[in-house]
Backbone as CSV, one residue per row, in Angstrom:
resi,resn,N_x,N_y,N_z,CA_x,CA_y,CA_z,C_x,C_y,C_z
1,UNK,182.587,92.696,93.105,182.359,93.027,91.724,183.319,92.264,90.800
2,UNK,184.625,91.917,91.135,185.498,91.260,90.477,185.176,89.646,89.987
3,UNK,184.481,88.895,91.139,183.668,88.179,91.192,182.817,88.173,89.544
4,UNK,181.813,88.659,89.786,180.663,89.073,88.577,181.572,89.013,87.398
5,UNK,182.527,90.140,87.849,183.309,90.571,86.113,184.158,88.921,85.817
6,UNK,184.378,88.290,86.606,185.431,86.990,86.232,184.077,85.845,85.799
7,UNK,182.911,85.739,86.633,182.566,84.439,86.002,181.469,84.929,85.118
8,UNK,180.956,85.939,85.151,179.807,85.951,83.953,180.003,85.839,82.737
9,UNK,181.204,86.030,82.427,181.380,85.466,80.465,181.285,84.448,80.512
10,UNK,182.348,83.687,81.598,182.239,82.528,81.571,181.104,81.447,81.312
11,UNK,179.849,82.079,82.117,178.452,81.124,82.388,178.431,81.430,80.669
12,UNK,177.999,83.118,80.601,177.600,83.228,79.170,178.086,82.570,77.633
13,UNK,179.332,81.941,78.040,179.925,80.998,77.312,179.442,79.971,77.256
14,UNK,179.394,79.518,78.482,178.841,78.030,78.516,177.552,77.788,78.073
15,UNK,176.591,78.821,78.290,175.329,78.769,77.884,174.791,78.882,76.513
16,UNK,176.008,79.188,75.970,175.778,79.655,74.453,176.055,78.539,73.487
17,UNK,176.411,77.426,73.705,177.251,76.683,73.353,175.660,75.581,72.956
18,UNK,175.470,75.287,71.755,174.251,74.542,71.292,174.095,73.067,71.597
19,UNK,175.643,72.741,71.693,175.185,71.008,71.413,175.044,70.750,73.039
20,UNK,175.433,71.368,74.238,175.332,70.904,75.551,173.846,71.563,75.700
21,UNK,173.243,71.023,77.022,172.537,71.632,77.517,172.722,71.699,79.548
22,UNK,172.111,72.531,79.834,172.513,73.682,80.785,171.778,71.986,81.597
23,UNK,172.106,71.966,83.277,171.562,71.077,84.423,170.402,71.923,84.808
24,UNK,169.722,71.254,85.388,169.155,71.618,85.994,169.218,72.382,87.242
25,UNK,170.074,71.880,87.723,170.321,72.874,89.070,171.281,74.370,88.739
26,UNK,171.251,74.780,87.251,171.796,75.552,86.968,170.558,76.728,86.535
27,UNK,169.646,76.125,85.844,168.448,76.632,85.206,167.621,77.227,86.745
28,UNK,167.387,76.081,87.712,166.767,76.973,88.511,167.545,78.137,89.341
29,UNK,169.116,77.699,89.428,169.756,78.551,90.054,169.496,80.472,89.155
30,UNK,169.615,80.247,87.822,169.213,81.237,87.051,168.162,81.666,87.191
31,UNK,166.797,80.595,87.369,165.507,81.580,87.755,165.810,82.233,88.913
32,UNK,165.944,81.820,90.330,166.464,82.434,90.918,166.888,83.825,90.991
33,UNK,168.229,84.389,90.007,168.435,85.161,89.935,167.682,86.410,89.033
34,UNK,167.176,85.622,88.102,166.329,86.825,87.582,165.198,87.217,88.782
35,UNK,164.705,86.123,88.926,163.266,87.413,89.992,164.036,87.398,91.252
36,UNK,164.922,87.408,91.250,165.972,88.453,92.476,166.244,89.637,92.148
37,UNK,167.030,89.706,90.395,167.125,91.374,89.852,165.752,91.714,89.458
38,UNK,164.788,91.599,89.320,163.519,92.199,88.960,162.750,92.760,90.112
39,UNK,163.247,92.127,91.625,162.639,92.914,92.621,163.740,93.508,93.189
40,UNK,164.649,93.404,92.954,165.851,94.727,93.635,165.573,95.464,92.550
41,UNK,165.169,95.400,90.661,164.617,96.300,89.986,163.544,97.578,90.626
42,UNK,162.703,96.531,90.871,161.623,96.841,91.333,161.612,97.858,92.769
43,UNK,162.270,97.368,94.300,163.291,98.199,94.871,163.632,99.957,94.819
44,UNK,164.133,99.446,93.304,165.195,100.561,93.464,164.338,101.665,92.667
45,UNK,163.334,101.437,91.819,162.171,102.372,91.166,161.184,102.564,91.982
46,UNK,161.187,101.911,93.443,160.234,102.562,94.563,161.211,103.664,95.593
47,UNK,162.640,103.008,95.477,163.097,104.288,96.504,163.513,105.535,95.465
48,UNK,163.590,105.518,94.317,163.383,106.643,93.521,162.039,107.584,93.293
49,UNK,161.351,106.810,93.591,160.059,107.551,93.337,159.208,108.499,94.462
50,UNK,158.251,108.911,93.782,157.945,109.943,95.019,157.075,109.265,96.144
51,UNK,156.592,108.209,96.289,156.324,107.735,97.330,157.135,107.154,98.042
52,UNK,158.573,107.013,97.770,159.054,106.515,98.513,159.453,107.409,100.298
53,UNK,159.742,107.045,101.276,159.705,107.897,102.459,161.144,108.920,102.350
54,UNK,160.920,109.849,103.598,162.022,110.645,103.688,162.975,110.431,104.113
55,UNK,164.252,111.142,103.472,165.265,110.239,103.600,165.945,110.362,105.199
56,UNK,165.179,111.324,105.932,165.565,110.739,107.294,164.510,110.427,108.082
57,UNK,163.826,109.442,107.777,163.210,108.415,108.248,163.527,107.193,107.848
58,UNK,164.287,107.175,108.841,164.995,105.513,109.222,164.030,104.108,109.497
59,UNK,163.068,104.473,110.327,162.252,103.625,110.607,161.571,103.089,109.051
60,UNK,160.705,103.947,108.559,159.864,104.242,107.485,160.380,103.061,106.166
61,UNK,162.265,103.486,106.317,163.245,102.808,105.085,162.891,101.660,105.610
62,UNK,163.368,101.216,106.837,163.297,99.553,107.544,162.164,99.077,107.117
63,UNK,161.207,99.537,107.656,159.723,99.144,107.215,159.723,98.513,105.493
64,UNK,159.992,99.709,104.821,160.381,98.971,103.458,160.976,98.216,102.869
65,UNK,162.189,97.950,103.482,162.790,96.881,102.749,162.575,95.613,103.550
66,UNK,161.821,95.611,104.815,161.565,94.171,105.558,160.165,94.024,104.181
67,UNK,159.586,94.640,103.947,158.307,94.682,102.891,159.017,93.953,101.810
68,UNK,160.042,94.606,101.382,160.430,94.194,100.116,161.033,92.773,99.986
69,UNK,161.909,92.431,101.363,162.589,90.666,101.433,161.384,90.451,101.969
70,UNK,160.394,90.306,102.700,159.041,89.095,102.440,158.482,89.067,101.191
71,UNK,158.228,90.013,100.119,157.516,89.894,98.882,158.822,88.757,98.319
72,UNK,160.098,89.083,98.466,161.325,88.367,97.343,161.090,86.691,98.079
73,UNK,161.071,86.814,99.130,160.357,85.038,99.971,159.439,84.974,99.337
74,UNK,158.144,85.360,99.574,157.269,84.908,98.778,157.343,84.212,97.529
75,UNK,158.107,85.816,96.517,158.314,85.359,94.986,159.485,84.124,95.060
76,UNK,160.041,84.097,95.354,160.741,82.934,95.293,160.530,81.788,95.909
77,UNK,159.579,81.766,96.564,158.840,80.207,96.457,157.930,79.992,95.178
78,UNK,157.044,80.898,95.276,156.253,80.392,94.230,156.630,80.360,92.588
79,UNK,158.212,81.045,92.705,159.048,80.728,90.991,159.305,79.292,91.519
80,UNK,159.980,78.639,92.608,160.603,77.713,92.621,159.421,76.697,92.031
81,UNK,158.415,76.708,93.013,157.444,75.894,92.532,156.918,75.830,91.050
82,UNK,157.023,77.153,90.373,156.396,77.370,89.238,157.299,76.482,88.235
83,UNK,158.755,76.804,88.882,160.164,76.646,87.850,159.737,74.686,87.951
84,UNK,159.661,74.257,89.070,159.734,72.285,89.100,158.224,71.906,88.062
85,UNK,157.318,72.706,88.789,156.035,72.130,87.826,156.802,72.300,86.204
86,UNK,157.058,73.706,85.597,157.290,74.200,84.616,158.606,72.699,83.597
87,UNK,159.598,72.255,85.181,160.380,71.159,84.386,159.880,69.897,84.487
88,UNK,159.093,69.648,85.209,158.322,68.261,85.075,157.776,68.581,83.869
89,UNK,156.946,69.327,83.370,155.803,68.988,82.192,156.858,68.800,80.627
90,UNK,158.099,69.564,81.089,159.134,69.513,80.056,159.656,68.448,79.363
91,UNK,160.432,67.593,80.901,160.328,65.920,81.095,159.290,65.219,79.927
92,UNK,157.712,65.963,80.677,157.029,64.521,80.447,156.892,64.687,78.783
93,UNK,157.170,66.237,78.124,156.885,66.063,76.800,157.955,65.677,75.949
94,UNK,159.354,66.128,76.785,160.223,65.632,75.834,160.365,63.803,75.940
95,UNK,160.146,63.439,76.967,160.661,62.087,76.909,158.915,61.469,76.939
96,UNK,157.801,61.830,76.502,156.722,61.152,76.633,156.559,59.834,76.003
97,UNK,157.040,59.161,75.916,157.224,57.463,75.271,157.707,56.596,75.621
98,UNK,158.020,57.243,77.535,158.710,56.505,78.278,156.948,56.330,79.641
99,UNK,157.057,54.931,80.437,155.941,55.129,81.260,156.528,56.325,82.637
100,UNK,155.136,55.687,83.704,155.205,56.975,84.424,156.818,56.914,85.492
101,UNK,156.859,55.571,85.541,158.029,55.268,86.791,158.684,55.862,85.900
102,UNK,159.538,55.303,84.887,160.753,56.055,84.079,160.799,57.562,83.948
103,UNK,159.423,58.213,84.127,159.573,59.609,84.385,159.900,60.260,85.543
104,UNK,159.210,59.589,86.161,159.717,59.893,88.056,160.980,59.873,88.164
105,UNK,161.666,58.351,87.740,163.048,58.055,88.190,164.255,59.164,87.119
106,UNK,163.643,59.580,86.025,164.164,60.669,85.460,164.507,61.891,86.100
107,UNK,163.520,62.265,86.522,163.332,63.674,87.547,163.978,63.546,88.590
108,UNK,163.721,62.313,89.399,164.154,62.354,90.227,165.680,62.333,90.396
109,UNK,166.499,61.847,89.320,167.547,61.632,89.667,168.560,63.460,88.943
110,UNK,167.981,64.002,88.239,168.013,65.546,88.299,167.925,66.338,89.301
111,UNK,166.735,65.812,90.380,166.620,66.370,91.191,167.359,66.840,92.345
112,UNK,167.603,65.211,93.028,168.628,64.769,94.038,169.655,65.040,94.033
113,UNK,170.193,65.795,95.423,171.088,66.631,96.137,172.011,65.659,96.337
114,UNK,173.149,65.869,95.613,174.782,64.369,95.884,175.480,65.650,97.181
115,UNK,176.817,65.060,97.372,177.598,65.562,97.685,178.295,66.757,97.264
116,UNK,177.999,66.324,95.739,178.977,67.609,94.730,178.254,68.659,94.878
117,UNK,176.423,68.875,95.212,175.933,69.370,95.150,175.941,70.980,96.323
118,UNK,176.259,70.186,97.719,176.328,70.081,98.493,177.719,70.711,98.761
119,UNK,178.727,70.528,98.176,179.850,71.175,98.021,179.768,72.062,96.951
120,UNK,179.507,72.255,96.199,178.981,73.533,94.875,178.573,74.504,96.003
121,UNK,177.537,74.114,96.716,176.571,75.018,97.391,177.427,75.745,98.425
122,UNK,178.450,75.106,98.822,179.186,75.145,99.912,180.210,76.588,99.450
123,UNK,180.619,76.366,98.623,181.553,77.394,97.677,180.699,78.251,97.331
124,UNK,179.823,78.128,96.757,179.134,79.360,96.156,178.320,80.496,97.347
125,UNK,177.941,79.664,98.025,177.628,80.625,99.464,179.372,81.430,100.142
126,UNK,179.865,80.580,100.000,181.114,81.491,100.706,181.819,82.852,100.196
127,UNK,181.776,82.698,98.390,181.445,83.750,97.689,180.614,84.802,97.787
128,UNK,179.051,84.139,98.386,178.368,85.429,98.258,178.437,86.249,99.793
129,UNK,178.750,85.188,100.571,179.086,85.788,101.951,180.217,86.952,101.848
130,UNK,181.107,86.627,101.589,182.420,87.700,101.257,181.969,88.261,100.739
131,UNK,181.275,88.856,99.586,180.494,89.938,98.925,179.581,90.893,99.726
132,UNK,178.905,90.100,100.437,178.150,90.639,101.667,178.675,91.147,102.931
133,UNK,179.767,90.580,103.083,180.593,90.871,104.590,181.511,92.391,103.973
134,UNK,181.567,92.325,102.737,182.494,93.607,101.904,181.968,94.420,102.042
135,UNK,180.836,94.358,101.939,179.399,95.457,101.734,179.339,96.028,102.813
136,UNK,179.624,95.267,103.466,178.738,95.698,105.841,179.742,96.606,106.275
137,UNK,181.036,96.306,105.629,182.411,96.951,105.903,182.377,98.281,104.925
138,UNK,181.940,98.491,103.808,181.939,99.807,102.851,181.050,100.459,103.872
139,UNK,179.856,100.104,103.865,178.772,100.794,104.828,179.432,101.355,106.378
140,UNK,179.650,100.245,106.977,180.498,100.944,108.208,181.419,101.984,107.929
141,UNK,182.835,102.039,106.621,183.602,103.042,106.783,182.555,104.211,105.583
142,UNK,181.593,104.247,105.216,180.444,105.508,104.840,180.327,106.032,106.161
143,UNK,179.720,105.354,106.700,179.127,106.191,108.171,180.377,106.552,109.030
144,UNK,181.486,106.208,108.757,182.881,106.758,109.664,183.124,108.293,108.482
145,UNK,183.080,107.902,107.593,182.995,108.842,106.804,182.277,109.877,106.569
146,UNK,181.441,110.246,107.467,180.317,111.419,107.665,178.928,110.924,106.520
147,UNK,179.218,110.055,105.919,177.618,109.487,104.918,176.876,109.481,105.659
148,UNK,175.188,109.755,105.235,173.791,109.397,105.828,173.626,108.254,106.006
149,UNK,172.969,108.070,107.460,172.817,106.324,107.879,172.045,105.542,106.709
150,UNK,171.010,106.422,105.922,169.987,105.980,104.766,171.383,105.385,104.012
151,UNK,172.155,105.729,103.584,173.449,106.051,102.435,173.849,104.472,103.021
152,UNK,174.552,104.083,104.150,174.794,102.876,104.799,174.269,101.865,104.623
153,UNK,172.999,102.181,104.935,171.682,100.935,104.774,171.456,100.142,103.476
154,UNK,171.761,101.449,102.899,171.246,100.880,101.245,172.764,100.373,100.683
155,UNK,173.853,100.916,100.913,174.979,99.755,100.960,174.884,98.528,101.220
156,UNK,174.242,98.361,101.845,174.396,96.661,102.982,173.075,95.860,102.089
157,UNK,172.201,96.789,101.994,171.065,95.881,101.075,171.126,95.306,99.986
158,UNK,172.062,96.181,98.951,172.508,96.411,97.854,173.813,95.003,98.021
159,UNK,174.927,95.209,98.812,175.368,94.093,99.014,175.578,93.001,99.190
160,UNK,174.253,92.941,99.882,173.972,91.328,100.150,173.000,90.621,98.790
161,UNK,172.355,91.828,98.082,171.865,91.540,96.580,172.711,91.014,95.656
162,UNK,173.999,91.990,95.549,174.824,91.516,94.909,175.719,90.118,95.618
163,UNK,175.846,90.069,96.503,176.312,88.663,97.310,175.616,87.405,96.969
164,UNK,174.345,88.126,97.022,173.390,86.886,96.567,174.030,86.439,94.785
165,UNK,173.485,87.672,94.283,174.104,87.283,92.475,175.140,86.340,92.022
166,UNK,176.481,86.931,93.251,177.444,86.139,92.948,177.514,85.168,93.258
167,UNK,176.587,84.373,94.337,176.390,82.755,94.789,175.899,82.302,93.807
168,UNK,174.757,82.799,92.826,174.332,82.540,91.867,175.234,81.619,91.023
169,UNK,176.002,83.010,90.548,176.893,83.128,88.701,177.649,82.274,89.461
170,UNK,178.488,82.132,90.997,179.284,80.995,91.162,178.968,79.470,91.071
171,UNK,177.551,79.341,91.345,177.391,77.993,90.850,176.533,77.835,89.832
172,UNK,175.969,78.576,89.389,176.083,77.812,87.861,177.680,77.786,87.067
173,UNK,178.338,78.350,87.113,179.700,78.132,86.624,180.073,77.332,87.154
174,UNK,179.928,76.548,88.205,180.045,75.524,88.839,179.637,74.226,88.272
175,UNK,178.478,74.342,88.237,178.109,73.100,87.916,178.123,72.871,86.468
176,UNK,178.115,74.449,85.770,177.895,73.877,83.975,179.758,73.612,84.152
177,UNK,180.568,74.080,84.869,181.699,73.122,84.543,182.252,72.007,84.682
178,UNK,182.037,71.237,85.790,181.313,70.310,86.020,181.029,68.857,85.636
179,UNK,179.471,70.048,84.844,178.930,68.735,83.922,179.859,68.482,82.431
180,UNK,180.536,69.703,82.083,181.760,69.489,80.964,182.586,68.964,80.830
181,UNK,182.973,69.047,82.621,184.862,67.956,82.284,184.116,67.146,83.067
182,UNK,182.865,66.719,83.090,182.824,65.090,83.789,182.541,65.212,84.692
């Protein structure tokens, strides 16, 4: 959580700021995260609700949330795809007065994965791992703690959500800093 609380002004700074504009590998990293919180939204208003199963049915929970990470695979291919079509057509209108190679070689070079990239990615996963490995460990001392195994589970799910977030907010703060000092 300390994580979240240290870099999210930060991004929100950077993003606010008119005369720069955000990379690309920051923008999709952000789609990303929104239809990540919209189906842990989504999630968390099905295990509230009355269809959701009983809370000691263990199996029933599993069942659901393997349901719920194939729908978030799913959705997150088809944002990714939606998000590249969505910046190609962007490309071709903002810079349309250029031919087709100069658009390709535009994109493409937005596109393409360097080293820095590659090391961004490298850091920002290790962040969300520790967030996640924090989580597995709260959950384990719940259940040393007399908590419901349901109570555990949804620790660890919840954790690795938020693990995920913070790989997020870590690289886009990453890279919009980055692209600032050069």
């Amino acid at each position: 959580m300390l994580i979240i609380y240290y870099y999210t002004p930060k991004i929100l700074n950077l993003a606010q700021k008119e005369t720069e504009i955000m990379s690309y590998k920051s923008k999709k990293m952000i789609a990303s995260m929104a239809a990540a919180a919209a189906l842990l939204i989504a999630y968390i208003v099905y295990a509230l609700s009355d269809k959701a199963p009983q809370t000691d049915d263990l199996k029933a929970w599993a069942i659901a949330m393997l349901v719920f990470i194939g729908i978030s695979v799913v959705a997150m291919i088809v944002i990714q795809i939606l998000f590249h079509i969505t910046f190609a057509i962007g490309i071709e209108i903002k810079e349309g007065n250029r031919d087709k190679k100069a658009l390709k070689r535009l994109f493409d070079s937005e596109t393409v994965e360097d080293e820095r990239d590659k090391l961004i990615e490298m850091k920002s996963a290790k962040a969300g791992y520790m967030v996640g490995g924090a989580g597995f460990i709260v959950a384990l001392i719940a259940l040393v703690a007399g908590q419901p195994a349901l109570f555990a589970i949804h620790i660890v799910f919840g954790a690795f959500f938020i693990g995920s977030a913070v790989e997020g907010i870590a690289g886009v703060w990453q890279y919009e800093r980055g692209v600032r000092n050069g």
